[in-house]
Every structure is written in C-alpha cells, then in structure tokens.
mmCIF file of the C-alpha atoms, coordinates in Angstrom:
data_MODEL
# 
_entry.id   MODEL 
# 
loop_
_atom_site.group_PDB 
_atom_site.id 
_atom_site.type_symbol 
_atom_site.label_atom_id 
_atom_site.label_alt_id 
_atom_site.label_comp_id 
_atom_site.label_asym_id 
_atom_site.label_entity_id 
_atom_site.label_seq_id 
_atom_site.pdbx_PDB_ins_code 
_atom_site.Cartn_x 
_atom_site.Cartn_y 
_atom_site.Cartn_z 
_atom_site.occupancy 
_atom_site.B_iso_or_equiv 
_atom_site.pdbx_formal_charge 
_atom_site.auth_seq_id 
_atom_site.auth_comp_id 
_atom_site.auth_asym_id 
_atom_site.auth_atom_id 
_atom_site.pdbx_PDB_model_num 
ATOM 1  C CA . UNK A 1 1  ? -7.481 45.048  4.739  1.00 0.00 ? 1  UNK A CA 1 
ATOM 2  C CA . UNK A 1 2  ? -6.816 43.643  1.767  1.00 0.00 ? 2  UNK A CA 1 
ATOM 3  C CA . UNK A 1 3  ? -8.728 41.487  -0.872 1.00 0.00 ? 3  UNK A CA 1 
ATOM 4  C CA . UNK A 1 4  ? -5.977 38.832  -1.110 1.00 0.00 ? 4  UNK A CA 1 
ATOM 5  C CA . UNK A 1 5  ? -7.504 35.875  -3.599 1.00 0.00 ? 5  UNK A CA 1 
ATOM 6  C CA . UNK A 1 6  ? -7.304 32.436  -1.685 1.00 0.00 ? 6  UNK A CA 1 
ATOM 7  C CA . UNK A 1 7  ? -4.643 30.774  -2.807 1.00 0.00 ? 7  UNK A CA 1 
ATOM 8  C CA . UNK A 1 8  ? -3.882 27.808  -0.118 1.00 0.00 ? 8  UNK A CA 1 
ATOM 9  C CA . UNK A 1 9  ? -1.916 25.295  -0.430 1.00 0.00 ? 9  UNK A CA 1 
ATOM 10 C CA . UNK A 1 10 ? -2.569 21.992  0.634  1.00 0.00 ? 10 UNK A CA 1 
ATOM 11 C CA . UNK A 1 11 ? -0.628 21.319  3.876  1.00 0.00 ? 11 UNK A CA 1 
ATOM 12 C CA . UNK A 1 12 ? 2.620  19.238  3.454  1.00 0.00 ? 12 UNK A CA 1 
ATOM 13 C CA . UNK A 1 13 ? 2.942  16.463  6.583  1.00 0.00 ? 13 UNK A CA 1 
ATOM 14 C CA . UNK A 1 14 ? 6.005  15.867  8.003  1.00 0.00 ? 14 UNK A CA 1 
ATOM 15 C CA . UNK A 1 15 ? 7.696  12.715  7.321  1.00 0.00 ? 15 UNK A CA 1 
ATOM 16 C CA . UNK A 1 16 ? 8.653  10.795  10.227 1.00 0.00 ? 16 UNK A CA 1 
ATOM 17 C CA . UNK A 1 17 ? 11.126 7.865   10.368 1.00 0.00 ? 17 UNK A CA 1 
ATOM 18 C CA . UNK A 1 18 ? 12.219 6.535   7.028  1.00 0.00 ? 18 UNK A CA 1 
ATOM 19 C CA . UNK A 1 19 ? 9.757  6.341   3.897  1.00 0.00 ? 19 UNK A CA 1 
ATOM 20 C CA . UNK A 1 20 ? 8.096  2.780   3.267  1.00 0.00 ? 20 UNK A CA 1 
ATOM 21 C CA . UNK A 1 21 ? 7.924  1.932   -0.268 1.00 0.00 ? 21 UNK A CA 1 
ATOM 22 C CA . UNK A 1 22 ? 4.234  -0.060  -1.326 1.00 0.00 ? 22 UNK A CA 1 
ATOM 23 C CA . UNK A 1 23 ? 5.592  -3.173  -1.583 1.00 0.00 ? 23 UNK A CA 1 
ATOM 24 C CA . UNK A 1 24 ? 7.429  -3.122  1.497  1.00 0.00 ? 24 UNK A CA 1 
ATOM 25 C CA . UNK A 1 25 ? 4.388  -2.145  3.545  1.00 0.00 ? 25 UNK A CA 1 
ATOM 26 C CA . UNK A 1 26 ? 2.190  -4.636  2.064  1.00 0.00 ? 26 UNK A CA 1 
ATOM 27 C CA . UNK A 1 27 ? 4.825  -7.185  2.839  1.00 0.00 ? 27 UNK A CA 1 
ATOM 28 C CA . UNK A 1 28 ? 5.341  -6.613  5.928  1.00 0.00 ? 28 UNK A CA 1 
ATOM 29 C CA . UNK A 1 29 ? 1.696  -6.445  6.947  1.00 0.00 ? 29 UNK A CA 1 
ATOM 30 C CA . UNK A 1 30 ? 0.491  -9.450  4.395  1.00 0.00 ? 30 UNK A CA 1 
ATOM 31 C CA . UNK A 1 31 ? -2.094 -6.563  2.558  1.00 0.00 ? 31 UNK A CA 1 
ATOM 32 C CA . UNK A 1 32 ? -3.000 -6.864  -0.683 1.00 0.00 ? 32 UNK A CA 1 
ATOM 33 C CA . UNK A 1 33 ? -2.198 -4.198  -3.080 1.00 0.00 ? 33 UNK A CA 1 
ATOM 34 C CA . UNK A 1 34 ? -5.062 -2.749  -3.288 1.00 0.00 ? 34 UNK A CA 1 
ATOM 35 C CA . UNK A 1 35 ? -5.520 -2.209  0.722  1.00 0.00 ? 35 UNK A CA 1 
ATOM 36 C CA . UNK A 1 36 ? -1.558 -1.034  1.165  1.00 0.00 ? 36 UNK A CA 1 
ATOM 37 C CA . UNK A 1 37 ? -1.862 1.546   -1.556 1.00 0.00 ? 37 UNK A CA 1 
ATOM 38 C CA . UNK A 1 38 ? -4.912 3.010   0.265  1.00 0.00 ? 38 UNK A CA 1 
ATOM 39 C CA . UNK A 1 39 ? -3.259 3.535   3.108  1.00 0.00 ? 39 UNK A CA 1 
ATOM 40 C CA . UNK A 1 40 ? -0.202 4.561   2.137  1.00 0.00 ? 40 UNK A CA 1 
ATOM 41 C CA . UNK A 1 41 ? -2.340 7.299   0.107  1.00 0.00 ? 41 UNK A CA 1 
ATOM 42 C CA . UNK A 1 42 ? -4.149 8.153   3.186  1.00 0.00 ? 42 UNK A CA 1 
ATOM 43 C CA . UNK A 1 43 ? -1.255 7.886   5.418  1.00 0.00 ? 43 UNK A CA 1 
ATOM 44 C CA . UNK A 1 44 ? 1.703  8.248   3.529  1.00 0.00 ? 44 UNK A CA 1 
ATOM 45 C CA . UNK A 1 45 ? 5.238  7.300   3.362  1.00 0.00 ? 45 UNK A CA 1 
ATOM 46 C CA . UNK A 1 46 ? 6.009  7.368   7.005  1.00 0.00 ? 46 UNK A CA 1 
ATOM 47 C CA . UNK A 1 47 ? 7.023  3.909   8.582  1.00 0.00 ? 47 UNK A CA 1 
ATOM 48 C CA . UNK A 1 48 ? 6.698  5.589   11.898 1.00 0.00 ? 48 UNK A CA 1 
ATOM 49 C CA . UNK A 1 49 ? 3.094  6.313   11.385 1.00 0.00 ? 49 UNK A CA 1 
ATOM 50 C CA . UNK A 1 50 ? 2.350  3.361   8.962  1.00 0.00 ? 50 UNK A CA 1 
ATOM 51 C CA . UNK A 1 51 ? 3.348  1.353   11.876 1.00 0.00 ? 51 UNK A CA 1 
ATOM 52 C CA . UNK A 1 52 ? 1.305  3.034   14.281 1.00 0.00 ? 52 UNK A CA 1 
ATOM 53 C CA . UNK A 1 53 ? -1.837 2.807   12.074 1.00 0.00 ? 53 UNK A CA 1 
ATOM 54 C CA . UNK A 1 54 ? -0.781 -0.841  12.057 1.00 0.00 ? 54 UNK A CA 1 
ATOM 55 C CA . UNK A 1 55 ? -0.565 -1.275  15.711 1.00 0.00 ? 55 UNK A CA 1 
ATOM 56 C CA . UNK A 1 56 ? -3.801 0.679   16.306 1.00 0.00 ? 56 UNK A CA 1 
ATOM 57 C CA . UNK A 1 57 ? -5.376 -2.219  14.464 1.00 0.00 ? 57 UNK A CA 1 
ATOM 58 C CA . UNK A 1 58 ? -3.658 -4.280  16.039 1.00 0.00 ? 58 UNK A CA 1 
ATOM 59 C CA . UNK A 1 59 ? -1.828 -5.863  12.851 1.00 0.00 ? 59 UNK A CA 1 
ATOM 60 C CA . UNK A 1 60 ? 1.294  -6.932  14.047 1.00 0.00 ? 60 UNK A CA 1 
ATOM 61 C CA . UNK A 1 61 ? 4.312  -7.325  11.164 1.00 0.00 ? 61 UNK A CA 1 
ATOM 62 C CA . UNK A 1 62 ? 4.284  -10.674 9.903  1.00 0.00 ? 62 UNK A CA 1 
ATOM 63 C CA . UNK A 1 63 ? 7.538  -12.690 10.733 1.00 0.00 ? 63 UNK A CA 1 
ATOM 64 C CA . UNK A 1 64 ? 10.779 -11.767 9.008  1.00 0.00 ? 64 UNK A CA 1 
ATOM 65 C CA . UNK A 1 65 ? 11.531 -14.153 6.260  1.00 0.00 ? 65 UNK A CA 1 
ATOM 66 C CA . UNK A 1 66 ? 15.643 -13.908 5.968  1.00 0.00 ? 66 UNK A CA 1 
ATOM 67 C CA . UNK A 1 67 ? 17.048 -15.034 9.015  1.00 0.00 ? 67 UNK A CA 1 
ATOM 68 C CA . UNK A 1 68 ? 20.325 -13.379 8.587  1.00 0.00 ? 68 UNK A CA 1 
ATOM 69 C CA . UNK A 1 69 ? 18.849 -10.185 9.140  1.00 0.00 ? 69 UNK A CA 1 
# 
C-alpha cells in the first residue's frame, strides 16, 4: 500500500432540471433574500430539488403574476 496524501475533493451534485437564479426562487416562493440565498446555498441551483424542498414544507409557488404566460 501506498501513503497517498488525502487530497478529496468536495463532491460535485448533480444538477437536476434547469438552474433557478436567487431572485427567481425567492419570487416564486415570496422569501426574503436572506432565507432564498440560504437555501439555494444549501440546496443549490436545482429547480427540481428547490421545488421539492418547497413542497416538503409545504410552500406552494405563489400565483403567477403575467397572465399571458
């Protein structure tokens, strides 16, 4: 055996769905900055598991505000 130093990496998660941005997160869930950047940091980027934090919490997505879409 060999005396390798330890040199891990933090492990990378795989993104699911598309990337949220902040903004968008915290808009669609009414948080306030400071809550949406916490768990976007603790969570990341991925909608599909942003949204199922959000539904564990039972936080549903606030109502969409253009009617076109």
């Amino acid at each position: 055996m060999t005396d390798a130093p330890n040199t891990a990496t933090p492990a990378r998660r795989v993104l699911r769905g598309r990337p949220y941005s902040i903004g968008e997160f915290a808009r669609k869930y009414r948080l306030d900055d400071k809550e949406a950047k916490r768990l976007y940091d603790k969570f990341g980027p991925s909608a599909t598991e942003l949204d199922l934090l959000m539904a564990a919490k039972r936080r549903p997505p606030g109502l969409p505000t253009n009617l076109d879409a």
